[in-house]
PLY file of the C-alpha trace (Angstrom):
ply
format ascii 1.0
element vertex 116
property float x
property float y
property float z
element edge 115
property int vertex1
property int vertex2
end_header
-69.85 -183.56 131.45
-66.15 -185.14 132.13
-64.96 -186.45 135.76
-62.19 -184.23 137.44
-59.76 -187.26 135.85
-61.32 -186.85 132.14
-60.84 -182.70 132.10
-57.17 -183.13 133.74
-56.07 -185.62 130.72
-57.18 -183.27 128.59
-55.89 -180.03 129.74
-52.52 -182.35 130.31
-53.10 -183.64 126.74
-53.56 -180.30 125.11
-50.09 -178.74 127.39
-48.56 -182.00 125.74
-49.49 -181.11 122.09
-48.47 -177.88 121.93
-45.10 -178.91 123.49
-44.38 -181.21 120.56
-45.51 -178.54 118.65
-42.47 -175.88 120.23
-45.36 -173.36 121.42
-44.32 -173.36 124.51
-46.48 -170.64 125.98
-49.15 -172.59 124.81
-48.41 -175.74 126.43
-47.87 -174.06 129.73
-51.11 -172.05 129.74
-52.71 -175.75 129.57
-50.26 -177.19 131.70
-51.27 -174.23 134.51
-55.03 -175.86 134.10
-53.83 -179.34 134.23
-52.30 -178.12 137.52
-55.24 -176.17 138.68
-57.51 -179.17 138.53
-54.23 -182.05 139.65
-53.79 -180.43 143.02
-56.29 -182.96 145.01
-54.46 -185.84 143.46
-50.61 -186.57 144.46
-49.77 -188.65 141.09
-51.55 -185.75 139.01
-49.93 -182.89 141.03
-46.23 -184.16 140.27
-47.48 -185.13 136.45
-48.22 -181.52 135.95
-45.56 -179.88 137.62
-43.25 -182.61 135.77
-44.38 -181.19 132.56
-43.91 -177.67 133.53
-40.51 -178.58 134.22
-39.79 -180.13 130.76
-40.92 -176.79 129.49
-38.74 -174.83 131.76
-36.07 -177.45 130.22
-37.04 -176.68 126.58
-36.72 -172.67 127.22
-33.49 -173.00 129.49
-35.43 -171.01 131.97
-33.28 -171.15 135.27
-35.80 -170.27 137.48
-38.92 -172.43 136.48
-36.09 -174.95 136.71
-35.46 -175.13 139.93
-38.98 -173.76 141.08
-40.66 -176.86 139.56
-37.72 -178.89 140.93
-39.26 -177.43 144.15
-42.50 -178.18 143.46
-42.59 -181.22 142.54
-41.39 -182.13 146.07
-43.59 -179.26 147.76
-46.79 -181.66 145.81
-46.65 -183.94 148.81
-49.10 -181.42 150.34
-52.01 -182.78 148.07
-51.32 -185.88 150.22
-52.60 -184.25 153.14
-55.04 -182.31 151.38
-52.60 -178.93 151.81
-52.53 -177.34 148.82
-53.36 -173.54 147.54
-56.48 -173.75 145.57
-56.36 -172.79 142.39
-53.04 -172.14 141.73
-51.62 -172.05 138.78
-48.26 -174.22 139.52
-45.42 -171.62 137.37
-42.76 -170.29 139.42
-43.48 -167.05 138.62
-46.26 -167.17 141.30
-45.78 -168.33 145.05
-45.77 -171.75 145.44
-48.58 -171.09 148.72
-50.87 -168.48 147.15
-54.43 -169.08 146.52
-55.69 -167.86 143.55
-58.94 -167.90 141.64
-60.16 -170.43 139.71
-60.71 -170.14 135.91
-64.98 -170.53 136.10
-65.09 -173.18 133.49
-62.85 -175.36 135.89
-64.72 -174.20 139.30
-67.65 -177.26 138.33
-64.76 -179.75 138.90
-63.13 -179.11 141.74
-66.51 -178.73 143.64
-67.70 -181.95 145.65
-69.49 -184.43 143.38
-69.84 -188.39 143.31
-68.33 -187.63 139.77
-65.36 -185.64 140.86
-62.75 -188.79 140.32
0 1
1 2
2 3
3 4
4 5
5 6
6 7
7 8
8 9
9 10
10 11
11 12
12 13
13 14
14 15
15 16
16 17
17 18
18 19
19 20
20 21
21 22
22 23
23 24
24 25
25 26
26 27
27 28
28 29
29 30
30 31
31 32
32 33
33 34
34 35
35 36
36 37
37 38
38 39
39 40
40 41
41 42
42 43
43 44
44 45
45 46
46 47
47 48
48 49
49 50
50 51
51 52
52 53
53 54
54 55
55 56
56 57
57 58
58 59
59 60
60 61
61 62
62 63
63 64
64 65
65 66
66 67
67 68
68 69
69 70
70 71
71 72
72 73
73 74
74 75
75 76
76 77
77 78
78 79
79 80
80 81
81 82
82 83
83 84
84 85
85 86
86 87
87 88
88 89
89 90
90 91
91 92
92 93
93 94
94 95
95 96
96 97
97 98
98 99
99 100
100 101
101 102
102 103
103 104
104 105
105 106
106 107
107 108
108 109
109 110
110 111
111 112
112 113
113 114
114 115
């Protein structure tokens, strides 16, 4: 099985592809698991929401714009271990709502000497 680390470089990896590729709503569904699994991690957190943003860029989408503008400060939380579990980062959700977890990412984000 992969660390926490491992599965977030390769959700973040597979969000990157597809960007290069121009599917965009490909690259953000993997982006949106990147983020699931970044929010413990303060560099991660801003990575992910960094690449939402270029997306947002890419589709000249006002709003996820600004709302991962927003974000990306907001991702201080994860300093302090404030952060809404398993959400999924896009600004078409609230930036403080907890959501469910997609069950082949719940393993990671549960306690574990190989969480890092």
């Amino acid at each position: 099985m992969k660390t926490l680390k491992e599965k977030f470089k390769s959700e973040l990896s597979l969000g990157k592809e597809y960007y290069i590729k121009q599917e965009l709503n490909k690259a953000f569904y993997y982006l949106e698991r990147a983020h699931i699994l970044s929010q413990p991690h303060y560099g991660r957190h801003v990575l992910s929401h960094y690449w939402m943003l270029r997306v947002g860029i890419k589709r000249f989408d006002v709003k996820e714009v600004f709302g991962q503008m927003i974000r990306i400060i907001g991702s201080i939380g994860s300093l302090f271990g404030k952060y809404p579990l398993g959400n999924t980062g896009g600004a078409n959700v609230s930036p403080f709502k907890p959501m469910p977890i997609p069950d082949d990412l719940k393993l990671y984000l549960m306690p574990s000497p190989r969480q890092e």
